[in-house]
Gaussian input, Z-matrix of N, CA and C with variables (Angstrom, degrees):
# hf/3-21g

backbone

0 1
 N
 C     1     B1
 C     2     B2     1     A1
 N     3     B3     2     A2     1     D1
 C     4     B4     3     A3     2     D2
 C     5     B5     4     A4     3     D3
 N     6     B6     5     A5     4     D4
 C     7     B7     6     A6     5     D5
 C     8     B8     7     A7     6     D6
 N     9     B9     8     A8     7     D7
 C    10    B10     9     A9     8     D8
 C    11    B11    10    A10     9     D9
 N    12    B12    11    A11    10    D10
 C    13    B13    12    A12    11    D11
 C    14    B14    13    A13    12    D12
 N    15    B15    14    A14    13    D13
 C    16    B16    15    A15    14    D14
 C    17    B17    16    A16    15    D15
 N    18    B18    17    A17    16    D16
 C    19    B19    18    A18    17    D17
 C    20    B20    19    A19    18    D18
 N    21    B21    20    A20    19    D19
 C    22    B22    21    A21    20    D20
 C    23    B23    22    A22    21    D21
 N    24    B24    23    A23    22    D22
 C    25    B25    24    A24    23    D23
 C    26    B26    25    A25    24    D24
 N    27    B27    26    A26    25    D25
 C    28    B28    27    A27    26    D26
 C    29    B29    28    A28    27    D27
 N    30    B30    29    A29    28    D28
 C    31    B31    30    A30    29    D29
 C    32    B32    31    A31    30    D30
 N    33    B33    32    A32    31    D31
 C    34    B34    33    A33    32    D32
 C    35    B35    34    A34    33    D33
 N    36    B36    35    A35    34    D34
 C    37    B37    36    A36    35    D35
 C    38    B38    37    A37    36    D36
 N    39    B39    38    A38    37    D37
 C    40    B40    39    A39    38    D38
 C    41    B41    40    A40    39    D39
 N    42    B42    41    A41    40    D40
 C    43    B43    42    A42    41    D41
 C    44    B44    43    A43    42    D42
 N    45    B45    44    A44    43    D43
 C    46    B46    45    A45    44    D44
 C    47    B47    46    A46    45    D45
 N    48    B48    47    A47    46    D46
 C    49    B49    48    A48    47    D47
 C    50    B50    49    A49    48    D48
 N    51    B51    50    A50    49    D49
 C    52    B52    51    A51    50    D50
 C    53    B53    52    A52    51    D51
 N    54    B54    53    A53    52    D52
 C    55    B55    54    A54    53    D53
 C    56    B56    55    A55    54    D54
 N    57    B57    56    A56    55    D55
 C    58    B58    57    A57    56    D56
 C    59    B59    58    A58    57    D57
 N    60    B60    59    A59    58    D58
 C    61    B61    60    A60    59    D59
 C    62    B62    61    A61    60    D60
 N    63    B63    62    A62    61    D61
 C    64    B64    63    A63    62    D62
 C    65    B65    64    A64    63    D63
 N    66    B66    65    A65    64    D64
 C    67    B67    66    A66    65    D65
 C    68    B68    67    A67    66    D66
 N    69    B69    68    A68    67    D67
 C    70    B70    69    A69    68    D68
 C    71    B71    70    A70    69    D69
 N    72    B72    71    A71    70    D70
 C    73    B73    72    A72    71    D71
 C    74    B74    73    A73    72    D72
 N    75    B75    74    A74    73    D73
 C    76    B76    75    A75    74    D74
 C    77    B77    76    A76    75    D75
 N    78    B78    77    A77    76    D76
 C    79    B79    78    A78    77    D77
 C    80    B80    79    A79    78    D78
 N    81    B81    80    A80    79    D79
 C    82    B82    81    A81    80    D80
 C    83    B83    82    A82    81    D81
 N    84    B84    83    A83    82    D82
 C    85    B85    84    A84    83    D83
 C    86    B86    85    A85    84    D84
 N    87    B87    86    A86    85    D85
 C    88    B88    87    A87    86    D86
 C    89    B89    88    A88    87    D87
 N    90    B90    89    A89    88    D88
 C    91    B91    90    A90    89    D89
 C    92    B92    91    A91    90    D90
 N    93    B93    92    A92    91    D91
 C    94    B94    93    A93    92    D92
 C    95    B95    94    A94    93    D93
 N    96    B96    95    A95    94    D94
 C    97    B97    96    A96    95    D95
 C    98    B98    97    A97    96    D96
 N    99    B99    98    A98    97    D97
 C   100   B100    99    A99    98    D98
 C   101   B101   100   A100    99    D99
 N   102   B102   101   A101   100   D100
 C   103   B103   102   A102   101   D101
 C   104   B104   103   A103   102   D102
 N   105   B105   104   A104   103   D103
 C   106   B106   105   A105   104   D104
 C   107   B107   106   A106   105   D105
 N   108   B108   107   A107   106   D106
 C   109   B109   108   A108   107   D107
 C   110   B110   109   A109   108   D108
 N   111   B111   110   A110   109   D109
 C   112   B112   111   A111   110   D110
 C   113   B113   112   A112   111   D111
 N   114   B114   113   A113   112   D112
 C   115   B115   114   A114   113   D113
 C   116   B116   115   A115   114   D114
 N   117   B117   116   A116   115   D115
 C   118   B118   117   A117   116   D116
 C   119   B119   118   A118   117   D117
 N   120   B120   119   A119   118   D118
 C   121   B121   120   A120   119   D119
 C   122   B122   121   A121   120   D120
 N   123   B123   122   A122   121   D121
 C   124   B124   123   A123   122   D122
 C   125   B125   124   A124   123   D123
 N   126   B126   125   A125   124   D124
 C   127   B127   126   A126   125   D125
 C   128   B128   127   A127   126   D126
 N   129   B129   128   A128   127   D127
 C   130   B130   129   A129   128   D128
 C   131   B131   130   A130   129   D129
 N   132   B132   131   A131   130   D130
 C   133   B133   132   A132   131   D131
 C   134   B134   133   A133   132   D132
 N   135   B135   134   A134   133   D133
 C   136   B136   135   A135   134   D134
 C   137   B137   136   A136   135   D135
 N   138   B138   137   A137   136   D136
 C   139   B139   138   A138   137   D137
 C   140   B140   139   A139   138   D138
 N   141   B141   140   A140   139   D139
 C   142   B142   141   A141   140   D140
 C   143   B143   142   A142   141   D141
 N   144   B144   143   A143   142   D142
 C   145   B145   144   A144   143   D143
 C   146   B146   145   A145   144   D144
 N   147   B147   146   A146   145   D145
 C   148   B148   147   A147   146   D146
 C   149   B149   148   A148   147   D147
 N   150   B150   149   A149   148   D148
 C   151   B151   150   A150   149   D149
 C   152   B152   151   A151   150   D150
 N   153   B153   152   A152   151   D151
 C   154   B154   153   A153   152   D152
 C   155   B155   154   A154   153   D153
 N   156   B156   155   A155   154   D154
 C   157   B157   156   A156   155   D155
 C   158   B158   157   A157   156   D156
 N   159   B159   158   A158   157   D157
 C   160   B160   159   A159   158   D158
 C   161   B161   160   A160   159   D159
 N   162   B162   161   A161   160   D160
 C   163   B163   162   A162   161   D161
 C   164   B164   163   A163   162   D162
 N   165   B165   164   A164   163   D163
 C   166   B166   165   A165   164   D164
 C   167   B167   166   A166   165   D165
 N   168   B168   167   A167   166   D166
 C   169   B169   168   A168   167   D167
 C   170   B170   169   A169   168   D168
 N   171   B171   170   A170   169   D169
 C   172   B172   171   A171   170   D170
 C   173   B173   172   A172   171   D171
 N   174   B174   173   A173   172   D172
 C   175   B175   174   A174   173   D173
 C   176   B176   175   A175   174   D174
 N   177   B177   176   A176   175   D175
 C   178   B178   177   A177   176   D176
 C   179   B179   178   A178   177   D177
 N   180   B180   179   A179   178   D178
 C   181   B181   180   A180   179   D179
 C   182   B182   181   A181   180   D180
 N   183   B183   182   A182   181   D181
 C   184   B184   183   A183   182   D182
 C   185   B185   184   A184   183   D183
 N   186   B186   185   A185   184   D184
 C   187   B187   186   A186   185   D185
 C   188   B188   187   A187   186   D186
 N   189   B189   188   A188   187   D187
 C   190   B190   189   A189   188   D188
 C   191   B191   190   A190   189   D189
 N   192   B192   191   A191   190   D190
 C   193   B193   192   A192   191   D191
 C   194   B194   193   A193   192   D192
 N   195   B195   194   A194   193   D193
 C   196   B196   195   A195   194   D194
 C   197   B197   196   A196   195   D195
 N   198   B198   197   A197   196   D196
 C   199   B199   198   A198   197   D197
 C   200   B200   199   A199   198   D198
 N   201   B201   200   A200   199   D199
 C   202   B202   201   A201   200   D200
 C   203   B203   202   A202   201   D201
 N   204   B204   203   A203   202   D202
 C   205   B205   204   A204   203   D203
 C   206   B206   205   A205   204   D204
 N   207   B207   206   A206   205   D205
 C   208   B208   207   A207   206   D206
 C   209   B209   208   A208   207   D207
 N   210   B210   209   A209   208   D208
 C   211   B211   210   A210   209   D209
 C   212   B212   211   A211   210   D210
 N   213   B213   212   A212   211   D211
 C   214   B214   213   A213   212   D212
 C   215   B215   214   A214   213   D213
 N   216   B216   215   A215   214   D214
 C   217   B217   216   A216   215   D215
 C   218   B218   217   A217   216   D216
 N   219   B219   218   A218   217   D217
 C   220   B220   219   A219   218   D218
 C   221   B221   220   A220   219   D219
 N   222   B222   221   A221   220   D220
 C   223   B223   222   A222   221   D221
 C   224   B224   223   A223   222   D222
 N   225   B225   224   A224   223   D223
 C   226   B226   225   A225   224   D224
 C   227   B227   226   A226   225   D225
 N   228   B228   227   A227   226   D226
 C   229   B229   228   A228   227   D227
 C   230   B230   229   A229   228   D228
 N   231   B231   230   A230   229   D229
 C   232   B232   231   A231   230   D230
 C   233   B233   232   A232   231   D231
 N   234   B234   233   A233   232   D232
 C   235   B235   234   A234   233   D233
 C   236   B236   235   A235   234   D234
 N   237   B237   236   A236   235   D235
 C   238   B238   237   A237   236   D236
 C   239   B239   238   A238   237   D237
 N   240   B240   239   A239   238   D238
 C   241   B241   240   A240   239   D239
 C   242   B242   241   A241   240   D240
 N   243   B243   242   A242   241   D241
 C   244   B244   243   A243   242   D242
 C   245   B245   244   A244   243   D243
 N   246   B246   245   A245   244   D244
 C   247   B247   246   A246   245   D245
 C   248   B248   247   A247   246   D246
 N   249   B249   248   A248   247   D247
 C   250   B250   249   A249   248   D248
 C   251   B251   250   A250   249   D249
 N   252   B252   251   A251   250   D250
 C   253   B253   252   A252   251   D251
 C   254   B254   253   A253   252   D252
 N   255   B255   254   A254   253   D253
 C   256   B256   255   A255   254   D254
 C   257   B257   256   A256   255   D255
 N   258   B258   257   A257   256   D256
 C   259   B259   258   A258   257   D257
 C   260   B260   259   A259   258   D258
 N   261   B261   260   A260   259   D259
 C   262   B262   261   A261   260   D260
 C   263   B263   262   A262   261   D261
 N   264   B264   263   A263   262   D262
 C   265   B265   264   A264   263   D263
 C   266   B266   265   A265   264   D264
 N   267   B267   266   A266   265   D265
 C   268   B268   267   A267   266   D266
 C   269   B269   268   A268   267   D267
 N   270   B270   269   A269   268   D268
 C   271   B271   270   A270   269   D269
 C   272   B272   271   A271   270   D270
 N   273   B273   272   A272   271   D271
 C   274   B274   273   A273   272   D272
 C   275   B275   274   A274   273   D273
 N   276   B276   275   A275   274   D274
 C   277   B277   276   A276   275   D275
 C   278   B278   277   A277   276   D276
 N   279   B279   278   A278   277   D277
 C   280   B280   279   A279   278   D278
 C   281   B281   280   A280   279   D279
 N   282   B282   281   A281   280   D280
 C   283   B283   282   A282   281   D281
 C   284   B284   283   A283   282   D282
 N   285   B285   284   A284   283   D283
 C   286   B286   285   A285   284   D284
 C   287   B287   286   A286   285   D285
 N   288   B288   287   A287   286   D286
 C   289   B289   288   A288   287   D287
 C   290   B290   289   A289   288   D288
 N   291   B291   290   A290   289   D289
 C   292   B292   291   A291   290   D290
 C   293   B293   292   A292   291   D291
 N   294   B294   293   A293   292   D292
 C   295   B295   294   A294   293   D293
 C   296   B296   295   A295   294   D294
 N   297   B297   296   A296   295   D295
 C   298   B298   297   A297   296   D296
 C   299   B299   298   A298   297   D297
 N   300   B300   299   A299   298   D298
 C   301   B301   300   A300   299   D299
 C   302   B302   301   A301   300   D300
 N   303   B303   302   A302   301   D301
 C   304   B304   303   A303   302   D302
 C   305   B305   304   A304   303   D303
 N   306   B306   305   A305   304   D304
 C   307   B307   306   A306   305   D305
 C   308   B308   307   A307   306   D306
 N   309   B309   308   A308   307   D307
 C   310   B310   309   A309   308   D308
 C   311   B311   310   A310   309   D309
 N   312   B312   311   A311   310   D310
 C   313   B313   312   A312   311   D311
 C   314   B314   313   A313   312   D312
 N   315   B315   314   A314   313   D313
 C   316   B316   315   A315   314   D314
 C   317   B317   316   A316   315   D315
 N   318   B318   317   A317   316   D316
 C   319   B319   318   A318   317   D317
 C   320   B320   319   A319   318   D318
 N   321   B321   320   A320   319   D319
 C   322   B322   321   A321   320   D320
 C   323   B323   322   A322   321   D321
 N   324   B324   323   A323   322   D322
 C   325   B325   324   A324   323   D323
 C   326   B326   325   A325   324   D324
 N   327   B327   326   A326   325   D325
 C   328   B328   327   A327   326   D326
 C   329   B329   328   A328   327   D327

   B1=1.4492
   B2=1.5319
   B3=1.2450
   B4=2.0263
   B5=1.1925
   B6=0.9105
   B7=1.7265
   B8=1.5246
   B9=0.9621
   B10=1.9679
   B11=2.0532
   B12=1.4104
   B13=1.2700
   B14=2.2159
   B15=1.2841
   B16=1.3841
   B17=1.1875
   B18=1.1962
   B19=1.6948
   B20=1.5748
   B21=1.0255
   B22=1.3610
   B23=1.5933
   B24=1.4023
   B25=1.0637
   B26=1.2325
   B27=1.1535
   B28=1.8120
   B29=1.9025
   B30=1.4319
   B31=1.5763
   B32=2.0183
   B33=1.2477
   B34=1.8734
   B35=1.7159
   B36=1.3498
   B37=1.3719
   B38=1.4407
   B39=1.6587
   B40=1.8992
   B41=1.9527
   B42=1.0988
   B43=0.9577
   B44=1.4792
   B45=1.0545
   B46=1.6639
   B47=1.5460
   B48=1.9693
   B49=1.4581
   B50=1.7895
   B51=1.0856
   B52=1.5360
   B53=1.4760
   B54=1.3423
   B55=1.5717
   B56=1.5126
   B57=1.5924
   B58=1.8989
   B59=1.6462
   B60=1.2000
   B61=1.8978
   B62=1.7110
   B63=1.0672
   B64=1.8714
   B65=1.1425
   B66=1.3496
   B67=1.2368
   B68=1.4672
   B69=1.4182
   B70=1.3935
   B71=1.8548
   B72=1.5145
   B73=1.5962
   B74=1.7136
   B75=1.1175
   B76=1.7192
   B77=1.7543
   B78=0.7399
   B79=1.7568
   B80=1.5207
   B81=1.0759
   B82=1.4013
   B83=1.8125
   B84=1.5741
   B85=1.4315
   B86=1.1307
   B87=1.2909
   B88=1.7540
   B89=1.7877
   B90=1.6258
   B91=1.3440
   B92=1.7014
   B93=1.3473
   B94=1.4744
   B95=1.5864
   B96=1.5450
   B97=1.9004
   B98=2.1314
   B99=1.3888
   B100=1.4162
   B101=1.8264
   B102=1.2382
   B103=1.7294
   B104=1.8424
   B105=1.4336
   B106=1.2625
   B107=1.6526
   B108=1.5084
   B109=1.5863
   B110=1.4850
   B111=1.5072
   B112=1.2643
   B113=1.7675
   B114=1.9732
   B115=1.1699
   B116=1.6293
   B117=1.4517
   B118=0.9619
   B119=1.4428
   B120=1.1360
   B121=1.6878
   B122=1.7500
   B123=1.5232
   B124=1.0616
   B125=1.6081
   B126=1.1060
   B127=1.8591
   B128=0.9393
   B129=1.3746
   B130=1.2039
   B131=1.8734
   B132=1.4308
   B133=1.6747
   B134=1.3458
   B135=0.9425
   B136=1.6309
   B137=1.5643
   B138=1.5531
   B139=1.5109
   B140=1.3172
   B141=1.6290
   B142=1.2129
   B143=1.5359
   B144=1.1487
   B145=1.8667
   B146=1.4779
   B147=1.6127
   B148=1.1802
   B149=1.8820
   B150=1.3180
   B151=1.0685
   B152=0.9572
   B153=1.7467
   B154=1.7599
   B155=1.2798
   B156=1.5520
   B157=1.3520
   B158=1.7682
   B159=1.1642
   B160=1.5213
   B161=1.7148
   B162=1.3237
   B163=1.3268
   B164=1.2992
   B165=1.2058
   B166=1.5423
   B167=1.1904
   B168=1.3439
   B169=1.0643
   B170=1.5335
   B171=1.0422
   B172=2.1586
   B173=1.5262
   B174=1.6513
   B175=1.2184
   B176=2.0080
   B177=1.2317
   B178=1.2203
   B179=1.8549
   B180=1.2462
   B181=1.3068
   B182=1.6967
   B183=1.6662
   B184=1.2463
   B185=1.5607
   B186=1.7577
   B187=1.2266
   B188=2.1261
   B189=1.6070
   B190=1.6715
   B191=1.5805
   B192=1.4446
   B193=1.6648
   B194=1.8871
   B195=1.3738
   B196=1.4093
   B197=1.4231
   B198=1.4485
   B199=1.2386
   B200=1.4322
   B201=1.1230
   B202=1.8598
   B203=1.1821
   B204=1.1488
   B205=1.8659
   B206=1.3569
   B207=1.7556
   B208=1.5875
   B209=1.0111
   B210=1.4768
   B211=1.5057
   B212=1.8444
   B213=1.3943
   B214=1.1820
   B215=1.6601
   B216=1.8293
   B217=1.3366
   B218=1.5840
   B219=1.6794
   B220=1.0308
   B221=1.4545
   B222=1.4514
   B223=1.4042
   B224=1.6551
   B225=1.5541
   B226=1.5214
   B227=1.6481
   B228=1.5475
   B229=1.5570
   B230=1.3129
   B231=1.4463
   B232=1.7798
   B233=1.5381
   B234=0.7437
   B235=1.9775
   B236=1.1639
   B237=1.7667
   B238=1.6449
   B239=0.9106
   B240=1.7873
   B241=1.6987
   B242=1.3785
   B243=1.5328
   B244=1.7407
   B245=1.7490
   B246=1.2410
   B247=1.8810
   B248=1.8052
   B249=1.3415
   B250=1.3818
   B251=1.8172
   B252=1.1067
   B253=1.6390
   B254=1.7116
   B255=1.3114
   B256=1.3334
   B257=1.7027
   B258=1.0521
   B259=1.4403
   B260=2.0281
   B261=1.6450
   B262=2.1836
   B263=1.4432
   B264=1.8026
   B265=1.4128
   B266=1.7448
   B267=1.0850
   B268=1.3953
   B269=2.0309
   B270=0.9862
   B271=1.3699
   B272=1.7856
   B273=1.3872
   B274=1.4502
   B275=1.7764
   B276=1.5304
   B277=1.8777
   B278=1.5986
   B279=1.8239
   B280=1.3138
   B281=1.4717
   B282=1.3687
   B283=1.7005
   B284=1.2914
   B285=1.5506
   B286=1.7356
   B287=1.7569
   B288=1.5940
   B289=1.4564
   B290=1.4813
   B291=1.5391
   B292=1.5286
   B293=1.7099
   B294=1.4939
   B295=1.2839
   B296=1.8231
   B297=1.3456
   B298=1.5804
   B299=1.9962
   B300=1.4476
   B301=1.5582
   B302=1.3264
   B303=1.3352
   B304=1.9261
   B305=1.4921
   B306=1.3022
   B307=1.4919
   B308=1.8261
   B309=1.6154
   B310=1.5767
   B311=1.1389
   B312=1.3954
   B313=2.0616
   B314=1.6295
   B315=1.2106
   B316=1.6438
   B317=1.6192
   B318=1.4423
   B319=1.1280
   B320=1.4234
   B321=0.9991
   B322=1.7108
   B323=1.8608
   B324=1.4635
   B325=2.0797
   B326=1.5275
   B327=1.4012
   B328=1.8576
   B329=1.6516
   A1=108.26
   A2=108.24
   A3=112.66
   A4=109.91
   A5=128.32
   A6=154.95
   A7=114.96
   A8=127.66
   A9=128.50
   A10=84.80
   A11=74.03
   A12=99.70
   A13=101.83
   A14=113.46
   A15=109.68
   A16=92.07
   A17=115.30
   A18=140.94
   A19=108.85
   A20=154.14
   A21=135.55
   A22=132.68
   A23=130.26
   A24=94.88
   A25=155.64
   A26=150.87
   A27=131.65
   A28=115.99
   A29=100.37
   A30=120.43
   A31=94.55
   A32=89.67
   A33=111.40
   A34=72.64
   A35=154.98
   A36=111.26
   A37=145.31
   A38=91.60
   A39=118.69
   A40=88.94
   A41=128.53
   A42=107.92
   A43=115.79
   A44=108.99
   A45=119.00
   A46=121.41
   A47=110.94
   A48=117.14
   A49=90.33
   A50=131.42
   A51=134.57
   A52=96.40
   A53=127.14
   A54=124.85
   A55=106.79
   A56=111.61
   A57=98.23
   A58=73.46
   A59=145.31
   A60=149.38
   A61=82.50
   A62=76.23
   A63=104.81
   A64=103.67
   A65=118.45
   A66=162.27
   A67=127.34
   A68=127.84
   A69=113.07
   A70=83.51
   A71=118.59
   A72=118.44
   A73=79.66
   A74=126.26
   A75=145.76
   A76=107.55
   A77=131.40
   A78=114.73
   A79=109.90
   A80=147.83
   A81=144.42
   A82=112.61
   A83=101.13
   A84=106.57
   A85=123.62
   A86=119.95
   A87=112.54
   A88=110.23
   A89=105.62
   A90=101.79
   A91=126.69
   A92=104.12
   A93=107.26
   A94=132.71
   A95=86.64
   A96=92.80
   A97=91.99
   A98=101.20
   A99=102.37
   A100=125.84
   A101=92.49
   A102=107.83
   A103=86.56
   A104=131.65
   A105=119.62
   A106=119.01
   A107=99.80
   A108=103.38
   A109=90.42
   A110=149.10
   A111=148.76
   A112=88.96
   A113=108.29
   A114=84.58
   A115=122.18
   A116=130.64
   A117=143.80
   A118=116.82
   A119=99.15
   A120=133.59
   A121=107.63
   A122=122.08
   A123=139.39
   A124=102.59
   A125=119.20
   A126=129.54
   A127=114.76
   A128=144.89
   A129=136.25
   A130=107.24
   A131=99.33
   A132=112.87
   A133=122.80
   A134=124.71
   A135=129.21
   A136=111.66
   A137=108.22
   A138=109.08
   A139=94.35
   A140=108.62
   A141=107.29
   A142=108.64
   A143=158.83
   A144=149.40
   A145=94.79
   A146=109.14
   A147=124.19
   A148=118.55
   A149=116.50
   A150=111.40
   A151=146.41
   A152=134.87
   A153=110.52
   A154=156.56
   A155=91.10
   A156=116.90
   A157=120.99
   A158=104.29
   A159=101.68
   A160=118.51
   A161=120.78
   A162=124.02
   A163=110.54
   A164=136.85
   A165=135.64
   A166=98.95
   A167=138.73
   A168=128.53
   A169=112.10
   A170=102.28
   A171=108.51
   A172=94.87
   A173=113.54
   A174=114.04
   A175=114.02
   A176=88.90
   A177=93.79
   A178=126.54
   A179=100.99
   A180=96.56
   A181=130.10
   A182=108.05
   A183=114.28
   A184=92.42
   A185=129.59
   A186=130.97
   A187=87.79
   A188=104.00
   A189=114.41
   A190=98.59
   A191=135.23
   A192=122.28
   A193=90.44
   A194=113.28
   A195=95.55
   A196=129.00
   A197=121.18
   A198=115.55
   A199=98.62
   A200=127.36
   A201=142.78
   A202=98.48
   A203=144.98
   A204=124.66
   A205=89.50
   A206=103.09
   A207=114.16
   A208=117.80
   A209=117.60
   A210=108.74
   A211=103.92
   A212=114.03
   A213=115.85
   A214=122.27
   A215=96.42
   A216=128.82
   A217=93.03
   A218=119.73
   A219=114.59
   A220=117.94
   A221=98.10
   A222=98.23
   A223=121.78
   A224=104.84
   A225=92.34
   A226=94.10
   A227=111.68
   A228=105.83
   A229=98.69
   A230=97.12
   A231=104.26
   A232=128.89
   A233=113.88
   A234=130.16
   A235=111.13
   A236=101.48
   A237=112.41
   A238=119.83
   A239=128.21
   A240=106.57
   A241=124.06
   A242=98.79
   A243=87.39
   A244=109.19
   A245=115.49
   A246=134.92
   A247=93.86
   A248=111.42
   A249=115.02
   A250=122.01
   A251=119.66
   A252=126.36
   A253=96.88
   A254=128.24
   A255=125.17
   A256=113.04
   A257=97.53
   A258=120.76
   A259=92.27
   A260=96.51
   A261=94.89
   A262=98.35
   A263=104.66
   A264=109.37
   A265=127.81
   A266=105.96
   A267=111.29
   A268=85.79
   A269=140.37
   A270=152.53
   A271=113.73
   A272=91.76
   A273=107.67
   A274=95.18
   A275=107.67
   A276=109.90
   A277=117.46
   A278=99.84
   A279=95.04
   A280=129.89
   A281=104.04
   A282=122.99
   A283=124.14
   A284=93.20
   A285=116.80
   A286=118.89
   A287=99.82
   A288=115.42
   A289=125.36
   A290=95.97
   A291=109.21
   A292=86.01
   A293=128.75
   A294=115.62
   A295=99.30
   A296=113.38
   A297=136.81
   A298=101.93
   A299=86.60
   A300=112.65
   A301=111.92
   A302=121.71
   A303=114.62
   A304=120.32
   A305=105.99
   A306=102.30
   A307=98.66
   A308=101.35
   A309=100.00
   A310=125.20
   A311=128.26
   A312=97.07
   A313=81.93
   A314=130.90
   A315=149.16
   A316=97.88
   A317=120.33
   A318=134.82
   A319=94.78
   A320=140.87
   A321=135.65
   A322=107.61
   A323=105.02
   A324=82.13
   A325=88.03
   A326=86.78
   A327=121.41
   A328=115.43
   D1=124.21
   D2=171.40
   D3=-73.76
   D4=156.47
   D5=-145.56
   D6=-133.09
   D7=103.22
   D8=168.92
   D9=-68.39
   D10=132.94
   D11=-175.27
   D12=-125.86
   D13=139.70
   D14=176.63
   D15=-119.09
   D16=136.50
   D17=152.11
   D18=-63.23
   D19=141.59
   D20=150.26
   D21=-174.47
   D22=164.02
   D23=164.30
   D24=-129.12
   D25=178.26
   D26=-146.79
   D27=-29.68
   D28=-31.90
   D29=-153.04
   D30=-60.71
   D31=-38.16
   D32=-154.40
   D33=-108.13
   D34=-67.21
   D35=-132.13
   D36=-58.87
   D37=-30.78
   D38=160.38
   D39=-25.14
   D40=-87.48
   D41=-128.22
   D42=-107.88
   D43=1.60
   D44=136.49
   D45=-41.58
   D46=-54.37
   D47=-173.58
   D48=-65.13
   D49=-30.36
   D50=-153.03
   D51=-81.21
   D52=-21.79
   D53=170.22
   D54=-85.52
   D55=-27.63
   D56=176.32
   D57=108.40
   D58=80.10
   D59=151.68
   D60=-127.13
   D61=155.94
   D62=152.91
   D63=-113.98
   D64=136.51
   D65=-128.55
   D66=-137.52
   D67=96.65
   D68=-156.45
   D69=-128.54
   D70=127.61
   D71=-156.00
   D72=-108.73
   D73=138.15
   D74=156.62
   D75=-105.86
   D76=91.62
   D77=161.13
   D78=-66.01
   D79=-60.84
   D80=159.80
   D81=-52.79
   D82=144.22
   D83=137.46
   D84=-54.13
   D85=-51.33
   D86=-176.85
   D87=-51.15
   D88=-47.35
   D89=179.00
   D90=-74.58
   D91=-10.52
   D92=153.58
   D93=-65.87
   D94=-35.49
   D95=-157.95
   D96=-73.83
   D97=-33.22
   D98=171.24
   D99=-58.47
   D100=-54.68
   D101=-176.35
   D102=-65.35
   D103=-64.24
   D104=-179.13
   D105=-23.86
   D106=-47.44
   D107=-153.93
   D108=-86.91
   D109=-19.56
   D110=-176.81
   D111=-67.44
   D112=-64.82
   D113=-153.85
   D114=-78.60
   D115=26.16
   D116=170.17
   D117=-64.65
   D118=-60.22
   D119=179.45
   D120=-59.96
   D121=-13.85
   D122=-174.06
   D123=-84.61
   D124=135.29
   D125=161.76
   D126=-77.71
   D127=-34.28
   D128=-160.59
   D129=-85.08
   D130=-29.16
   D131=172.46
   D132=-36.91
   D133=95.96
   D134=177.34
   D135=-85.67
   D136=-60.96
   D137=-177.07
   D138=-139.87
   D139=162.40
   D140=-150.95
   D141=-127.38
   D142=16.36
   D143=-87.37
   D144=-118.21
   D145=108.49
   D146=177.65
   D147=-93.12
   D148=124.20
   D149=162.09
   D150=-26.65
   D151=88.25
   D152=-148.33
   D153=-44.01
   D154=-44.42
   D155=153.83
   D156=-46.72
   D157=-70.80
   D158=155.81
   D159=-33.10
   D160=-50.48
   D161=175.47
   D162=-54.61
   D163=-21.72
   D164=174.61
   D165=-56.07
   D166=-63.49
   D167=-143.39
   D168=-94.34
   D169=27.73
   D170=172.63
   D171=-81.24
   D172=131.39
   D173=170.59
   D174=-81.80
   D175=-177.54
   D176=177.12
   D177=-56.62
   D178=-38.26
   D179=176.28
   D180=-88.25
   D181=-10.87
   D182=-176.89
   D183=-85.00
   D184=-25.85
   D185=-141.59
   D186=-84.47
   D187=-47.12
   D188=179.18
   D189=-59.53
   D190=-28.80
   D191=-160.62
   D192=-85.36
   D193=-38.14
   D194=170.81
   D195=-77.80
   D196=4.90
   D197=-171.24
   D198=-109.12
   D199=-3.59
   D200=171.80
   D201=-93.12
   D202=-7.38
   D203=-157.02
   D204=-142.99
   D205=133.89
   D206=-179.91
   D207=-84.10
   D208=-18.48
   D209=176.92
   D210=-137.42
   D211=161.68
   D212=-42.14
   D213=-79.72
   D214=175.23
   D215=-152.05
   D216=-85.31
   D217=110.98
   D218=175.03
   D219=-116.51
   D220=134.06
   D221=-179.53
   D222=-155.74
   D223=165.88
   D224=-141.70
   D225=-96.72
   D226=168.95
   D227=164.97
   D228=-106.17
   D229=156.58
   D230=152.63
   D231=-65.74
   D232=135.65
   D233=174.76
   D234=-94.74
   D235=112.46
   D236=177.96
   D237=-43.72
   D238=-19.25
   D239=167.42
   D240=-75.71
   D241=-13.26
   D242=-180.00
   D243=-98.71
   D244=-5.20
   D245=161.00
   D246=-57.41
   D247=-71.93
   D248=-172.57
   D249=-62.77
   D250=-12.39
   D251=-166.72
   D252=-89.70
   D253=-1.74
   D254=160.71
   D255=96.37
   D256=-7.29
   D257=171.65
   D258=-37.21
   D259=122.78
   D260=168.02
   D261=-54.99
   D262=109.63
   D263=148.23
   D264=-42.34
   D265=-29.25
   D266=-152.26
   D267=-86.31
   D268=-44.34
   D269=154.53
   D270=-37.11
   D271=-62.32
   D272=-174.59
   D273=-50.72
   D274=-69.79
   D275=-173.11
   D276=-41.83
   D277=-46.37
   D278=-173.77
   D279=-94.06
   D280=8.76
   D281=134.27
   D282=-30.51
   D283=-78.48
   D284=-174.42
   D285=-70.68
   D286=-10.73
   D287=161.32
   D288=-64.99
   D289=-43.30
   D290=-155.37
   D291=-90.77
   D292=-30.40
   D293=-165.99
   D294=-73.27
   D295=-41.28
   D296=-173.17
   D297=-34.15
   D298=-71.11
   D299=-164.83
   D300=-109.18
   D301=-7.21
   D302=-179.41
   D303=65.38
   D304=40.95
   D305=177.49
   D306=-167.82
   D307=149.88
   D308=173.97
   D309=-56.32
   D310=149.83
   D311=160.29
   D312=-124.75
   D313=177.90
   D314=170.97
   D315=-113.56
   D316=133.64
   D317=-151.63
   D318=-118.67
   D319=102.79
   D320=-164.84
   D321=-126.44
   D322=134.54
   D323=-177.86
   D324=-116.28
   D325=142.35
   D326=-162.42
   D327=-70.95

């Protein structure tokens, strides 16, 4: 069975472990882009959800080995500072939509 796995760091992991994730804490980019590339190389990895900020710092070639390989599915979260800096949510989501799944969606409130 594959495993959702969170990238993240100390600030956010509390409450990731508080939903029941496993939890892999980076304080550096450098120590992300490493722990990233271990847990790639890992079988049990199903999905992968990296801290965004942390996601900056994937170089170019670890960034092409995940975009060739079907499993696992890595993908980044948003970071409440960039939720809070006023940035259009509605832009911001359907960004992270279109990168998610490859297609637009229109974000409409009901």
């Amino acid at each position: 069975m594959y495993k959702l796995l969170v990238l993240t760091d100390s600030d956010s992991a509390d409450g990731f472990r508080l939903a029941g994730v496993d939890v892999m804490i980076a304080e550096s980019p450098e120590e992300a882009r490493k722990t990233l590339a271990s847990l790639i190389d890992t079988d049990s990895s199903g999905i992968i959800a990296v801290n965004e900020r942390l996601m900056t710092a994937i170089d170019e070639r670890l960034r092409k080995k995940i975009d060739s390989i079907y499993r696992p599915i890595v993908v980044s979260l948003p970071i409440r500072e960039k939720l809070e800096m006023g940035e259009d949510h509605r832009a911001y989501l359907s960004r992270l939509i279109r990168r998610a799944i490859g297609f637009d969606i229109t974000l409409r409130r009901g």
